[in-house]
Chimera marker file (.cmm) of the C-alpha trace (Angstrom):
<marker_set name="trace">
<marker id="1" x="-36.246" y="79.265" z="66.397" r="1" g="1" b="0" radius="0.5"/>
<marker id="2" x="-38.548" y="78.291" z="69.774" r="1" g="1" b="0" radius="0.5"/>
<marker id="3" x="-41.566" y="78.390" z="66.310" r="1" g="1" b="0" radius="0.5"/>
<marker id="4" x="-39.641" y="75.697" z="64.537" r="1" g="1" b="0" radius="0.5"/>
<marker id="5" x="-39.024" y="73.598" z="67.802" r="1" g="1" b="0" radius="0.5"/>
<marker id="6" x="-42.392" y="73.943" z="68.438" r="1" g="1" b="0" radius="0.5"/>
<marker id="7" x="-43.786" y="73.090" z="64.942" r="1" g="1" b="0" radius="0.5"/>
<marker id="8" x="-41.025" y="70.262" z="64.931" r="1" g="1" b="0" radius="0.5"/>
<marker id="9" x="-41.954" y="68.405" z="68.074" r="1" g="1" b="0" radius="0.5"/>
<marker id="10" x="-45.731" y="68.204" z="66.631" r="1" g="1" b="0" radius="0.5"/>
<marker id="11" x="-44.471" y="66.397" z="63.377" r="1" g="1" b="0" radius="0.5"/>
<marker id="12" x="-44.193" y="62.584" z="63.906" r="1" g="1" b="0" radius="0.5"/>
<marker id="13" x="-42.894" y="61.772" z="60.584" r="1" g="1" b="0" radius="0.5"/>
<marker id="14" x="-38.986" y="60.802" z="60.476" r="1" g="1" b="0" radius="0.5"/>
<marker id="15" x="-37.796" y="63.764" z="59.062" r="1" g="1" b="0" radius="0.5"/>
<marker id="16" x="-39.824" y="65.640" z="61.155" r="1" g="1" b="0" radius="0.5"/>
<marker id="17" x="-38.406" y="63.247" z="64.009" r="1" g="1" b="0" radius="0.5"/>
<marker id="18" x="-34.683" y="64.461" z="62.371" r="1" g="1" b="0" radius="0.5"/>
<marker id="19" x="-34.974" y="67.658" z="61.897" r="1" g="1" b="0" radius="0.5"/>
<marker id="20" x="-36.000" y="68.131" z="65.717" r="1" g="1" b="0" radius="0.5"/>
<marker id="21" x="-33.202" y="66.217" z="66.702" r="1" g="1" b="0" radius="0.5"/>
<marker id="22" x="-30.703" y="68.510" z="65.082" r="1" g="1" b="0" radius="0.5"/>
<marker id="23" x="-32.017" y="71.291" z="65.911" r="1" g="1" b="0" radius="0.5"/>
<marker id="24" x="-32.166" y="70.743" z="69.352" r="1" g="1" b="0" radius="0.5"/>
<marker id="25" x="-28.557" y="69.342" z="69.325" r="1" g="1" b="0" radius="0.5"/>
<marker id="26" x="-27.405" y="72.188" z="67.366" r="1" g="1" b="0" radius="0.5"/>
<marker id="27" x="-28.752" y="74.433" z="70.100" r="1" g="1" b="0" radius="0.5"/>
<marker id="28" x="-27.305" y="71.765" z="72.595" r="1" g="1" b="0" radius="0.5"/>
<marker id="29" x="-23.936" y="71.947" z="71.384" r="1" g="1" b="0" radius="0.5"/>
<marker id="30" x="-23.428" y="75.832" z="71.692" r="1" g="1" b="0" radius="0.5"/>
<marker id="31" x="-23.248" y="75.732" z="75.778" r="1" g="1" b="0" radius="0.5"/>
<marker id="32" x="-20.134" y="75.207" z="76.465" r="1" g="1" b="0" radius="0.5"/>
<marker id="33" x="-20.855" y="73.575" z="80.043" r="1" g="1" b="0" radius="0.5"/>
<marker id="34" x="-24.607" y="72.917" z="80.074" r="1" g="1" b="0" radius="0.5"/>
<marker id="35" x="-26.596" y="72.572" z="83.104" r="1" g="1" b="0" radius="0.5"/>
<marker id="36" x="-27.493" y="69.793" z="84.940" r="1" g="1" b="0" radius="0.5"/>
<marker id="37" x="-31.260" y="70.404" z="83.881" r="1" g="1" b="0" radius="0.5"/>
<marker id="38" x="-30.405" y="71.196" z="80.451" r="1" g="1" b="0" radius="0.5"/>
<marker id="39" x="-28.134" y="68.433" z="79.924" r="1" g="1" b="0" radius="0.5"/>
<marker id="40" x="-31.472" y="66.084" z="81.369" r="1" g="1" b="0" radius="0.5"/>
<marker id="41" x="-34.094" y="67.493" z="79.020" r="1" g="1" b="0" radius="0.5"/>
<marker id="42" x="-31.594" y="67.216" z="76.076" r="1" g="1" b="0" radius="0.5"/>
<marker id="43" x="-31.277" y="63.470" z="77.126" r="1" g="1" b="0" radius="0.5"/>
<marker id="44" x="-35.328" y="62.959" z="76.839" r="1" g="1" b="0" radius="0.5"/>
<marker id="45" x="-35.355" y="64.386" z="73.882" r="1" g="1" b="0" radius="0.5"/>
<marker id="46" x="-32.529" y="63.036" z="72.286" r="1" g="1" b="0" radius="0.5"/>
<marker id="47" x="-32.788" y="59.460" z="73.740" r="1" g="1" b="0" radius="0.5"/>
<marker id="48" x="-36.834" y="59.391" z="72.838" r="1" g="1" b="0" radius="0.5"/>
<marker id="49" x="-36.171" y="60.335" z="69.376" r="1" g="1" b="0" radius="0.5"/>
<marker id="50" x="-33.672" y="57.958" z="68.683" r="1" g="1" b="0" radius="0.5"/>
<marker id="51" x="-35.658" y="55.463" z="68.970" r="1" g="1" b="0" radius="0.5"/>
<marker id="52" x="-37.498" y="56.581" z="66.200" r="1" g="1" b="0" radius="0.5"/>
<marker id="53" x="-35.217" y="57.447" z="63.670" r="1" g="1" b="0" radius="0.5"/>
<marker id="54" x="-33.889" y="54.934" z="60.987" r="1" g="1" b="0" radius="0.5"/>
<marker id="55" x="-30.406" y="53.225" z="60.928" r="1" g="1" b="0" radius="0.5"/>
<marker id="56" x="-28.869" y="55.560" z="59.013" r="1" g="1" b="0" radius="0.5"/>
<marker id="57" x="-30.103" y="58.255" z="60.702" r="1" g="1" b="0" radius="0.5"/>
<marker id="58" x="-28.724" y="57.017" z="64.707" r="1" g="1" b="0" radius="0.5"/>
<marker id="59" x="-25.563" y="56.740" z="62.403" r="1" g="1" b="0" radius="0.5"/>
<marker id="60" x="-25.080" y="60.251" z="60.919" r="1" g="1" b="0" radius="0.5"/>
<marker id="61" x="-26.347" y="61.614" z="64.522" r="1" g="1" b="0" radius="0.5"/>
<marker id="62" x="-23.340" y="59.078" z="66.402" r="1" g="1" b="0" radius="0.5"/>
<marker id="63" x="-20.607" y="60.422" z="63.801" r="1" g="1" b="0" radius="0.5"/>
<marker id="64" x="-21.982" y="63.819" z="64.988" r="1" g="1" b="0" radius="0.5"/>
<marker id="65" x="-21.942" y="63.675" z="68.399" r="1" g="1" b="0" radius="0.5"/>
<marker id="66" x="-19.755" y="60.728" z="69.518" r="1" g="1" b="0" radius="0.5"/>
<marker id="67" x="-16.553" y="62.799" z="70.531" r="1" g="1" b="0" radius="0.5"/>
<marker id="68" x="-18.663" y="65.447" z="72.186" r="1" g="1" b="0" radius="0.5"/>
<marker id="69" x="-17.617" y="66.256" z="75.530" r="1" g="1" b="0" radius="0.5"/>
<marker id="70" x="-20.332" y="67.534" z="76.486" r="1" g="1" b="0" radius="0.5"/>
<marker id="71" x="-23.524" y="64.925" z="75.405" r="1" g="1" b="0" radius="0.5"/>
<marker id="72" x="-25.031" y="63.414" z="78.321" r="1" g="1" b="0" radius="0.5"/>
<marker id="73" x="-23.607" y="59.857" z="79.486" r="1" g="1" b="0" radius="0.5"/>
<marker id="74" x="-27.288" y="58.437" z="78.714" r="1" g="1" b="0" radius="0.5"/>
<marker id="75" x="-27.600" y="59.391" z="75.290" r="1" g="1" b="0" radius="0.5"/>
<marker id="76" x="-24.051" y="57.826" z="74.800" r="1" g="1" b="0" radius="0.5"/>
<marker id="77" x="-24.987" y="54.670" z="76.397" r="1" g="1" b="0" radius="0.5"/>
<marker id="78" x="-27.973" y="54.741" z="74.460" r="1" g="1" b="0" radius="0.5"/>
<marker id="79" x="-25.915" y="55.283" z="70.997" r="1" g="1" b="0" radius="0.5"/>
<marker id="80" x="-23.126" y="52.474" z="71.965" r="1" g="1" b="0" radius="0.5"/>
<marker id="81" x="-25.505" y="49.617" z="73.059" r="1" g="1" b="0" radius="0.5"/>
<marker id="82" x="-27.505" y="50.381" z="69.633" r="1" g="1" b="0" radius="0.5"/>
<marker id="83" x="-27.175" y="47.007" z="67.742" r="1" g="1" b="0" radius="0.5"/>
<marker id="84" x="-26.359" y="48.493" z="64.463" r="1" g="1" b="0" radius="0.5"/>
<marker id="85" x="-22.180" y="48.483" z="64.640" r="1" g="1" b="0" radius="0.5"/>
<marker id="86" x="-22.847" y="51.447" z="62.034" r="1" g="1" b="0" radius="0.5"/>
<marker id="87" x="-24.292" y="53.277" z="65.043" r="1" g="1" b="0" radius="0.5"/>
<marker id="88" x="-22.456" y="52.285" z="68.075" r="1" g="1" b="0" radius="0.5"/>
<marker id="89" x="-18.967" y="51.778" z="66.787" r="1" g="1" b="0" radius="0.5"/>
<marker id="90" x="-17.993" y="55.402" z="66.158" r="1" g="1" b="0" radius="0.5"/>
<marker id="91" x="-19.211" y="56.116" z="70.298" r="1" g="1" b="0" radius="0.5"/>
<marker id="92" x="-17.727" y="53.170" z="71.195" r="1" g="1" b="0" radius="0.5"/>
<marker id="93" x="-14.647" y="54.374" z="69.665" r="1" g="1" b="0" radius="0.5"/>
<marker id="94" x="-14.822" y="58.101" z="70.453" r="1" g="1" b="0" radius="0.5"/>
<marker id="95" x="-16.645" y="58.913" z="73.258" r="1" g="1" b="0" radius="0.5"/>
<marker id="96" x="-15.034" y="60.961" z="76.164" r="1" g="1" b="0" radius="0.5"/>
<marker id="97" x="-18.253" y="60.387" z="78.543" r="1" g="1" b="0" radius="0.5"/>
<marker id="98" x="-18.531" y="56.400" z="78.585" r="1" g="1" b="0" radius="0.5"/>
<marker id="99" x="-17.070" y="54.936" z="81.389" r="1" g="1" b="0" radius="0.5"/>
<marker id="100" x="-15.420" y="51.724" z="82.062" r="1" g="1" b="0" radius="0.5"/>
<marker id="101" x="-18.818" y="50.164" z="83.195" r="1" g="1" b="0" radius="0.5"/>
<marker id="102" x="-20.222" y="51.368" z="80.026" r="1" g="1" b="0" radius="0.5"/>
<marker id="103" x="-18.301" y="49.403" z="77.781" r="1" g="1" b="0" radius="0.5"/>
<marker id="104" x="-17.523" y="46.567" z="80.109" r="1" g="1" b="0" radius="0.5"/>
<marker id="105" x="-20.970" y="46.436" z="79.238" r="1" g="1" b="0" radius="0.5"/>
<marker id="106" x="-21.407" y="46.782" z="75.779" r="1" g="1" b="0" radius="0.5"/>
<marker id="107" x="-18.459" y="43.859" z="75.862" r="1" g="1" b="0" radius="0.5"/>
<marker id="108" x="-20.018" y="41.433" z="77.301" r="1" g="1" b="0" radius="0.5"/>
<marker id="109" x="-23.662" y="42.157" z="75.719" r="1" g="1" b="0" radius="0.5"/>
<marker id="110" x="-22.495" y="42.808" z="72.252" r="1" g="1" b="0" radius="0.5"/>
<marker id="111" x="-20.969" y="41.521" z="69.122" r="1" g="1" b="0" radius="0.5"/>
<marker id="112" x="-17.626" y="40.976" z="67.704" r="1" g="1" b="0" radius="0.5"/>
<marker id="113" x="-17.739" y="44.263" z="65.488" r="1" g="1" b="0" radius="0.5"/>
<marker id="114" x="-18.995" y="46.413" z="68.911" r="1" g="1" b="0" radius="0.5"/>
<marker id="115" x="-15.642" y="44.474" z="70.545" r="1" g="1" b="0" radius="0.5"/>
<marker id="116" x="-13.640" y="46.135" z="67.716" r="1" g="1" b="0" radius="0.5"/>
<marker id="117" x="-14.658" y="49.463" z="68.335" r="1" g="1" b="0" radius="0.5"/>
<marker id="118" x="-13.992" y="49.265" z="71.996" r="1" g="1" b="0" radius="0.5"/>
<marker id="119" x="-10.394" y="47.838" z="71.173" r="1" g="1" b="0" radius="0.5"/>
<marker id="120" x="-9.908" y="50.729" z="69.230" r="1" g="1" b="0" radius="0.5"/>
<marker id="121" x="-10.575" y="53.468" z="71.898" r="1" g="1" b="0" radius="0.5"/>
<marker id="122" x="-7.229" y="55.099" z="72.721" r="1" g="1" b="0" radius="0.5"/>
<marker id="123" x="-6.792" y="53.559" z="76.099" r="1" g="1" b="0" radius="0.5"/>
<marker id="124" x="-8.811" y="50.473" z="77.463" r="1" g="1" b="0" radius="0.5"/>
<marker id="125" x="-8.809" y="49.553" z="81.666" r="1" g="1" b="0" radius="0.5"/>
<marker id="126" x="-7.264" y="46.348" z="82.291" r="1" g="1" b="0" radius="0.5"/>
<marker id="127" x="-10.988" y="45.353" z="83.068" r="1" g="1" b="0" radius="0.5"/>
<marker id="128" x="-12.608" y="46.205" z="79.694" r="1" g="1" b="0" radius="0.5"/>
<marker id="129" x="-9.212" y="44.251" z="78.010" r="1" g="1" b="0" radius="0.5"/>
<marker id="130" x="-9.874" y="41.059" z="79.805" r="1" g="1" b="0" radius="0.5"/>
<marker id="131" x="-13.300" y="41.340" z="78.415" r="1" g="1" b="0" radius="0.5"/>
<marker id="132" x="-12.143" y="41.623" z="74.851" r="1" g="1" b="0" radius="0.5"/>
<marker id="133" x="-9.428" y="38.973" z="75.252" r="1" g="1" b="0" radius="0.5"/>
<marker id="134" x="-11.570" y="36.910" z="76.807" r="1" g="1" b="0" radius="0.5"/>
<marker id="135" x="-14.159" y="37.068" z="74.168" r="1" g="1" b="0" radius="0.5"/>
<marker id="136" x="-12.680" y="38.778" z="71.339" r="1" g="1" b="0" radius="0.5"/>
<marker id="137" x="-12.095" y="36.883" z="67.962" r="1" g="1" b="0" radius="0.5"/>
<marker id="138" x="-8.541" y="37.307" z="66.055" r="1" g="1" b="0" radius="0.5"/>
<marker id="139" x="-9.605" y="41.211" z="64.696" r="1" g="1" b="0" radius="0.5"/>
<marker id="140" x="-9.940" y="42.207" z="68.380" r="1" g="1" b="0" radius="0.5"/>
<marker id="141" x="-7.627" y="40.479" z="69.787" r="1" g="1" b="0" radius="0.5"/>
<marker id="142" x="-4.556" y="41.943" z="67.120" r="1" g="1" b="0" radius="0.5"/>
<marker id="143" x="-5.911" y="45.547" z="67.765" r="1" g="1" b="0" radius="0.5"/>
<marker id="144" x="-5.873" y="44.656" z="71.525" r="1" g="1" b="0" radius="0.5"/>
<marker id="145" x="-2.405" y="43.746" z="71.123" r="1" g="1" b="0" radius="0.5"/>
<link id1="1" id2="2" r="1" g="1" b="0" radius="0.2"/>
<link id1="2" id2="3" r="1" g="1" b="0" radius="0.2"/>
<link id1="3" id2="4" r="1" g="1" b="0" radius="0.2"/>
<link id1="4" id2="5" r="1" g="1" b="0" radius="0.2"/>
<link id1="5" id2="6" r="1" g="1" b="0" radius="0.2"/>
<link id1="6" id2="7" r="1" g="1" b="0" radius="0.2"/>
<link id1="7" id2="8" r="1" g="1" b="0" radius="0.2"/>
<link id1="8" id2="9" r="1" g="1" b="0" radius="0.2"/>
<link id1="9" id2="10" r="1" g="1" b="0" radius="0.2"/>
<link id1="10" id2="11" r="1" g="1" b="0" radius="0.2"/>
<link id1="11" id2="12" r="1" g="1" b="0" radius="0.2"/>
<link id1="12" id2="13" r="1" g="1" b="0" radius="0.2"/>
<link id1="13" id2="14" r="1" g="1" b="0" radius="0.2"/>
<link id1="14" id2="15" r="1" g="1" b="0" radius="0.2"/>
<link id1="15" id2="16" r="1" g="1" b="0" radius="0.2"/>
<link id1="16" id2="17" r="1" g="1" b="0" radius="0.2"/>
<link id1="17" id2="18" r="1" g="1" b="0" radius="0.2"/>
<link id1="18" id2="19" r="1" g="1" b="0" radius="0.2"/>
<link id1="19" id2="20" r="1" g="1" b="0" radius="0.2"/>
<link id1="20" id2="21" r="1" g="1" b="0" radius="0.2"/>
<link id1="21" id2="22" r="1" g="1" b="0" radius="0.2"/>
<link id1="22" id2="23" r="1" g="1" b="0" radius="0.2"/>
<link id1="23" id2="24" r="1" g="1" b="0" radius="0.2"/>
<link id1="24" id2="25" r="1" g="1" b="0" radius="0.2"/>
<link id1="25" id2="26" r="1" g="1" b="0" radius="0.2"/>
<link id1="26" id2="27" r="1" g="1" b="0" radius="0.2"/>
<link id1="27" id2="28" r="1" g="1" b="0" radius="0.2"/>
<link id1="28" id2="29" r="1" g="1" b="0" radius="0.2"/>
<link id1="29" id2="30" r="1" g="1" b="0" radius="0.2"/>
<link id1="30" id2="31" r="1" g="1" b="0" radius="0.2"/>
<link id1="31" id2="32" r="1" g="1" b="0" radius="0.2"/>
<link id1="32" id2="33" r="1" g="1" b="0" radius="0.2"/>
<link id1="33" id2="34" r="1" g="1" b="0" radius="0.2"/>
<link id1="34" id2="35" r="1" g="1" b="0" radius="0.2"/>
<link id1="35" id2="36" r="1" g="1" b="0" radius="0.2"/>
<link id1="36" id2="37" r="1" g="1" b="0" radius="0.2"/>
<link id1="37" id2="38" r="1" g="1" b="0" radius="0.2"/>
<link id1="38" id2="39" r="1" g="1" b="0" radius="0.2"/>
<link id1="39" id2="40" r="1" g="1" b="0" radius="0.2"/>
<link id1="40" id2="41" r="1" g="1" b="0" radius="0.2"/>
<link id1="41" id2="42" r="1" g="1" b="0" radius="0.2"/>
<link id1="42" id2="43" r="1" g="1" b="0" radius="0.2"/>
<link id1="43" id2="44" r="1" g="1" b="0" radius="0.2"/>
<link id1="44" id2="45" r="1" g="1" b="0" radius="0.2"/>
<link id1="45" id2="46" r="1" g="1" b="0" radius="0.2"/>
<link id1="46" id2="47" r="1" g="1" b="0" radius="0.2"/>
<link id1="47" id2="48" r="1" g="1" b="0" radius="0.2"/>
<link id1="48" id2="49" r="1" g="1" b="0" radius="0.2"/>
<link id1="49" id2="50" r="1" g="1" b="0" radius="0.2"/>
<link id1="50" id2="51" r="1" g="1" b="0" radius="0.2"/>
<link id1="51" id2="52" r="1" g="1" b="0" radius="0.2"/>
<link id1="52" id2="53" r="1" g="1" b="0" radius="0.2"/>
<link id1="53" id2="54" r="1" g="1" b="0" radius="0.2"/>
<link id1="54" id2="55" r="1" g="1" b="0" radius="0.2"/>
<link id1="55" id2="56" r="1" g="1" b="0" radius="0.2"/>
<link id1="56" id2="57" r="1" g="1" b="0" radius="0.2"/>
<link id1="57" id2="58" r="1" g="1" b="0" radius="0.2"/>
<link id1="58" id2="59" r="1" g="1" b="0" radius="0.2"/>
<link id1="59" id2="60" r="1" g="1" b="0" radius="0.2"/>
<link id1="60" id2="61" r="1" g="1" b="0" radius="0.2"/>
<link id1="61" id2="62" r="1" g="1" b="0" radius="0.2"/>
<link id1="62" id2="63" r="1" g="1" b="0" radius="0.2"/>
<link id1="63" id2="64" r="1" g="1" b="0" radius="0.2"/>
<link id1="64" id2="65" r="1" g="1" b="0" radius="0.2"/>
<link id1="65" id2="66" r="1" g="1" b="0" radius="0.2"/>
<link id1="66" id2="67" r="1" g="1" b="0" radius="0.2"/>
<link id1="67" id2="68" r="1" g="1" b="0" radius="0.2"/>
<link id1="68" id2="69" r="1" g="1" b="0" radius="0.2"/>
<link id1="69" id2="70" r="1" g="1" b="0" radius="0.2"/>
<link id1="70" id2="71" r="1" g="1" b="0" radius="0.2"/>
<link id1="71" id2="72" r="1" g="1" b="0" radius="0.2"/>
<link id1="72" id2="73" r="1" g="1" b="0" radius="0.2"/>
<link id1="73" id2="74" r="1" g="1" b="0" radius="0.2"/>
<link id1="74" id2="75" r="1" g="1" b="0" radius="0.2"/>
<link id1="75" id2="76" r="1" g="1" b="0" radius="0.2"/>
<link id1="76" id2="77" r="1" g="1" b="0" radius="0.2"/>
<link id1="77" id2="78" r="1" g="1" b="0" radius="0.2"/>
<link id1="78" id2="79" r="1" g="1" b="0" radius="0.2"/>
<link id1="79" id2="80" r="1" g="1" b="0" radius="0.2"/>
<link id1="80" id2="81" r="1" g="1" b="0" radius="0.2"/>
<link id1="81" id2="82" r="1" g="1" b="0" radius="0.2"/>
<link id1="82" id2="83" r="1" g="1" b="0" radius="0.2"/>
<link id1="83" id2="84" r="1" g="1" b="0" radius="0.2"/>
<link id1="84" id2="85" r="1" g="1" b="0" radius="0.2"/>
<link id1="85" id2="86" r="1" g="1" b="0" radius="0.2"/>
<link id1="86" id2="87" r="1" g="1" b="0" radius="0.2"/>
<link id1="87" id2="88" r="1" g="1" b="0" radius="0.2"/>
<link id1="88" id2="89" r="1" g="1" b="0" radius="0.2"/>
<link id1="89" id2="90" r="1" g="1" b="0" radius="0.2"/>
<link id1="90" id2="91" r="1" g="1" b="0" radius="0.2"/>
<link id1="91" id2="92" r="1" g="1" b="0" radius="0.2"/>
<link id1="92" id2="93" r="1" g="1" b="0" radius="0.2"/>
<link id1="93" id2="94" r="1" g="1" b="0" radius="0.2"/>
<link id1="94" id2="95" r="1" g="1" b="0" radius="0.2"/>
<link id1="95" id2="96" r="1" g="1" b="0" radius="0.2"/>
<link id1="96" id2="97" r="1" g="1" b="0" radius="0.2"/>
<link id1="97" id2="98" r="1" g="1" b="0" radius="0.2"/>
<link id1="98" id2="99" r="1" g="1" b="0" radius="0.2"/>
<link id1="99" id2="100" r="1" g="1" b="0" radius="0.2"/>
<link id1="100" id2="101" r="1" g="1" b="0" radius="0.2"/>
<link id1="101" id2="102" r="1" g="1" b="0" radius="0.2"/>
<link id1="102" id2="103" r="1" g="1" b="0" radius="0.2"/>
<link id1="103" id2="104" r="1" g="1" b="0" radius="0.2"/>
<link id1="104" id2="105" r="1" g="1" b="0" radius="0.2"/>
<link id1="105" id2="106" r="1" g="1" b="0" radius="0.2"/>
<link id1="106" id2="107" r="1" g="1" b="0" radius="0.2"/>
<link id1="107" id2="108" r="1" g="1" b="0" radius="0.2"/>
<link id1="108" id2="109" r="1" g="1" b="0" radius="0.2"/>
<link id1="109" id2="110" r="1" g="1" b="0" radius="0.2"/>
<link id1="110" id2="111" r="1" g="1" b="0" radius="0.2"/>
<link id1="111" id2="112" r="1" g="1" b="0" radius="0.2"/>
<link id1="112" id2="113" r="1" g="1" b="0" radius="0.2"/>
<link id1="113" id2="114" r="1" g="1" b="0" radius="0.2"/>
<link id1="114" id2="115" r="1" g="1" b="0" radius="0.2"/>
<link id1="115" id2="116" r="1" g="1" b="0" radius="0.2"/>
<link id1="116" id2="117" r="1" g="1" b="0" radius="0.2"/>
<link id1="117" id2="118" r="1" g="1" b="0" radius="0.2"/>
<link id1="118" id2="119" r="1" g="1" b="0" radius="0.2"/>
<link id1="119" id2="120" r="1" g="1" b="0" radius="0.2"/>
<link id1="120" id2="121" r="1" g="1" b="0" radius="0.2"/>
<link id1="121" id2="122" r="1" g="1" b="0" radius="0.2"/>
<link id1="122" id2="123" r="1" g="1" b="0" radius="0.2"/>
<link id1="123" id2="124" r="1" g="1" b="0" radius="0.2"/>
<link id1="124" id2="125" r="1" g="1" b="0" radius="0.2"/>
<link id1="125" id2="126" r="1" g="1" b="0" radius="0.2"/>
<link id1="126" id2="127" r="1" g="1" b="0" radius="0.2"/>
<link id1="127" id2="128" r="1" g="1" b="0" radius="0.2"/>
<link id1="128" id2="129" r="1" g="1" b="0" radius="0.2"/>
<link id1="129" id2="130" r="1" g="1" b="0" radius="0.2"/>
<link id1="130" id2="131" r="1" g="1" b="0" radius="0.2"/>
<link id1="131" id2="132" r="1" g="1" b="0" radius="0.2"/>
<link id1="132" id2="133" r="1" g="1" b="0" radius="0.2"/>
<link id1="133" id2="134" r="1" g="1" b="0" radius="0.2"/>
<link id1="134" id2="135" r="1" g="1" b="0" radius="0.2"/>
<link id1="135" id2="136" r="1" g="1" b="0" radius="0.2"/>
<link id1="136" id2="137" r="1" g="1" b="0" radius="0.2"/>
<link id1="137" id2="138" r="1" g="1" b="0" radius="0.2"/>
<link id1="138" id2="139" r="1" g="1" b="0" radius="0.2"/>
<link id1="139" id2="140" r="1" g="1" b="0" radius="0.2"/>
<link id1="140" id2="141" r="1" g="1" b="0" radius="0.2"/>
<link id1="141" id2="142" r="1" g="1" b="0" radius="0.2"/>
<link id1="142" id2="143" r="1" g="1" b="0" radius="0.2"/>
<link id1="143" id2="144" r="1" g="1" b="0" radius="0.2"/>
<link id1="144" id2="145" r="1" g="1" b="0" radius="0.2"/>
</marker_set>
């Protein structure tokens, strides 16, 4: 396995770029309660890559990993203020690690569809719903409601 890591961080072409991205979250996701210093060069690695990968790529990697307990707060952050709602939404939805700040965040940076997927979350602060009230259209407002 530490061959293919190896071979795979060497390969800049997307796939290459994917394949070492789920490899090393595969191997992520096993720990049940990763170290601090784990958890960090996870982050670099996933965070880095990201940024590299297509849209529908970030996507299939969100659905993956965006009710992980685990994944570090930065690579959530980094998935939920992505500007493709395909990416964001499903963190922005999902994600146990974001905290209010985070999507008080997202809310007041973001569009209407990234609103959505915040109202959706299973409980919102009254913070993060003045937010969406305040600049929600008639989608997030109802699911607000």
């Amino acid at each position: 396995m530490l061959d293919r890591l190896i071979t795979l961080s060497k390969d800049p072409s997307a796939q290459g770029r994917r394949e070492l991205l789920h490899a090393v979250t595969d191997l992520f996701l096993v720990e049940p309660a990763p170290s601090e210093a784990v958890q960090d060069d996870y982050s670099q690695i996933a965070v880095q890559t990201l940024g590299q990968l297509a849209e529908g790529d970030r996507a299939a990697y969100a659905e993956r990993v965006a009710a992980e307990p685990t994944v570090p707060r930065s690579v959530a952050t980094k998935l939920a203020n992505d500007p493709a709602v395909a990416v964001a939404s499903v963190v922005l939805r999902l994600s146990p690690v974001l905290t209010d700040a985070d999507l008080a965040a997202v809310a007041v940076t973001h569009s209407a569809q990234h609103l959505l997927a915040i109202a959706q979350r299973a409980s919102l602060s009254e913070n993060v719903t003045d937010i969406l009230v305040q600049r929600g259209d008639r989608a997030v407002l109802r699911t607000v409601s």
